[in-house]
C-alpha positions in Angstrom: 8.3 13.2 15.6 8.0 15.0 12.3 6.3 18.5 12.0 7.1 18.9 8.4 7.2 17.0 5.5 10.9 18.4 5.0 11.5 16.7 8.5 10.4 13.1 7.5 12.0 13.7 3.8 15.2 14.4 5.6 15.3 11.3 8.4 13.9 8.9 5.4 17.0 9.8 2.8 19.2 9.3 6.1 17.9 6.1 6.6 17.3 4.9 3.6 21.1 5.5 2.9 22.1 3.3 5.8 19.6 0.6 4.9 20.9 0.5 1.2 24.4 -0.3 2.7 23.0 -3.5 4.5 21.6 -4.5 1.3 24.2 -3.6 -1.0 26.1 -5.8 1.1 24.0 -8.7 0.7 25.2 -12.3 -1.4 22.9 -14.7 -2.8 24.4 -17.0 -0.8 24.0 -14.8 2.4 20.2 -14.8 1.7 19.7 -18.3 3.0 21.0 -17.8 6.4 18.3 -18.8 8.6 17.4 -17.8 12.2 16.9 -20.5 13.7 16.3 -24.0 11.6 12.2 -23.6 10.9 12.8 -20.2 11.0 12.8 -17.3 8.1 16.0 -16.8 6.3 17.5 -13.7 6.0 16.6 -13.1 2.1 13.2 -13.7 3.8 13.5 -11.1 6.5 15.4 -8.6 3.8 12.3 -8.4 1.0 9.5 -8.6 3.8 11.2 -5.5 4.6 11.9 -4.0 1.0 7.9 -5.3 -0.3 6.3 -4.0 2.8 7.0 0.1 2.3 4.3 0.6 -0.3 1.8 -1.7 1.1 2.4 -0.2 4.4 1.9 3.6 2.8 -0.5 2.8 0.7 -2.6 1.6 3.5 -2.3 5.2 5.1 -3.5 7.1 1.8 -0.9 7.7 -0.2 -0.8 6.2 -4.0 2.8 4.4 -4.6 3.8 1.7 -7.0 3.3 -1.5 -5.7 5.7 -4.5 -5.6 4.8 -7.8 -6.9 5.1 -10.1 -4.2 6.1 -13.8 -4.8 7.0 -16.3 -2.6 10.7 -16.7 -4.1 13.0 -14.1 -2.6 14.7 -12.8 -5.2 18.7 -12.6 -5.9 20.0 -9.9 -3.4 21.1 -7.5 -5.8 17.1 -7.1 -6.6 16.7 -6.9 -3.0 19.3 -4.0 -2.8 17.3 -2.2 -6.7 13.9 -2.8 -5.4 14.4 -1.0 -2.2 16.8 2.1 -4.1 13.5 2.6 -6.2 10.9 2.5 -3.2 12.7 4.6 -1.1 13.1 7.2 -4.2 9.5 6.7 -4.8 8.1 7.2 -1.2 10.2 10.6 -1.3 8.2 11.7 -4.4 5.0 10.5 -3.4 5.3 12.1 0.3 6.1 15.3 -1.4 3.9 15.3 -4.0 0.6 14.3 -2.2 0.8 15.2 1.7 1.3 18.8 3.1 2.7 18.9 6.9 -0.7 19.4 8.1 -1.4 15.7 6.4 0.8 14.5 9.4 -1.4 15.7 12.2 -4.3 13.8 11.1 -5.6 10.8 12.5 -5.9 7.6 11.4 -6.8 4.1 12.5 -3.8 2.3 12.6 -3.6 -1.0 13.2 -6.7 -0.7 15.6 -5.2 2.3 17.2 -5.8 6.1 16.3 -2.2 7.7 15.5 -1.7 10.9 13.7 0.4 10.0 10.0 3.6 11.3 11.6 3.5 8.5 14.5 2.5 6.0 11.2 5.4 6.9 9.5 7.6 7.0 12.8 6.1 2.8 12.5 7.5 2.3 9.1 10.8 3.7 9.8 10.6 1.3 13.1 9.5 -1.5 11.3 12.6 -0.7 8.8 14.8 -0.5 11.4 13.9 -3.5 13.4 14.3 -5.5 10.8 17.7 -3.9 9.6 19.1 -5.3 12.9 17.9 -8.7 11.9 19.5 -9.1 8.6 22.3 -7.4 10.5 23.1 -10.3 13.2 21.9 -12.6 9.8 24.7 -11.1 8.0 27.3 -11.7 10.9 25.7 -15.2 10.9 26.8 -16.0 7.1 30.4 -14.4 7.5 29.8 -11.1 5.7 31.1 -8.0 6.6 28.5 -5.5 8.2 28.8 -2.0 7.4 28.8 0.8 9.7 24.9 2.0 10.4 25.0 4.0 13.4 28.0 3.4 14.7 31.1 1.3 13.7 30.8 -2.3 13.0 33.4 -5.1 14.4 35.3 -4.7 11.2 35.6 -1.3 10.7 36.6 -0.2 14.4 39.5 -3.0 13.9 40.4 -1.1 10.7 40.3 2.3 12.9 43.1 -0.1 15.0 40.9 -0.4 17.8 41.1 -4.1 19.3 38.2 -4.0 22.1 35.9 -1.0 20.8 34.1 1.1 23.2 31.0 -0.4 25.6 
């Protein structure tokens, strides 16, 4: 849970760091892997994600540019800019409009009351969630996944390590 702003500054740049190498690792082709055959494609899943920060914060109070939605998912190196921006512009818009008492108060969130700390705690959820969906996506299309919290496949096989640890 975050007490300070300074705390949630901290775990967002953290995590916004991993999430840019998911994207950064995107291809336009990659972006039409689908889950299942009527189902969303990963390009889809990737700017749902990317689109849905500032709506999300805005909701809660704070004032943050807004993406233009579209129904086209863009190519994914817009993905990959697009969410580089947002995740600069949350960091300035957290620090320059809430103090750490702004994260004890209480909102309605999504018909439940939850101070701003546990809201944010749901975005970076939501971010991660989703992360390990274009992840398996990725794996799906034949792309190398980097390392988020842990080794991927690839890289514990480049650390020589056939059968990595359960």
């Amino acid at each position: 849970m975050y007490i300070t702003i300074s705390d949630f500054i901290t775990e967002w740049k953290n995590e916004a760091v991993l999430t840019q190498k998911v994207l950064d690792s995107l291809t336009d082709e990659s972006l039409q892997q689908q889950v299942y055959p009527e189902g969303r494609t990963l390009g889809r899943i990737a700017w749902h994600f990317v689109t849905n920060i500032p709506d999300y914060l805005t909701e809660f109070g704070l004032v943050i540019d807004q993406v233009q939605h579209s129904d086209e998912v863009p190519s994914a190196k817009k993905i990959a800019e697009t969410f580089k921006n947002i995740s600069s512009d949350v960091v300035k818009a957290v620090e320059q409009q809430w103090t750490d008492d702004a994260l004890k108060q209480i909102q309605n969130s999504f018909g439940r009351q939850e101070s701003n700390a546990t809201i944010f705690m749901g975005l970076m959820n939501h971010i991660a969630h989703h992360r390990g969906q274009v992840t398996v996506l990725m794996r799906q299309a034949g792309l190398r996944i980097p390392a988020v919290y842990d080794p991927s496949k690839e890289i514990w096989m480049q650390m020589g390590v056939e059968k990595p640890p359960l």
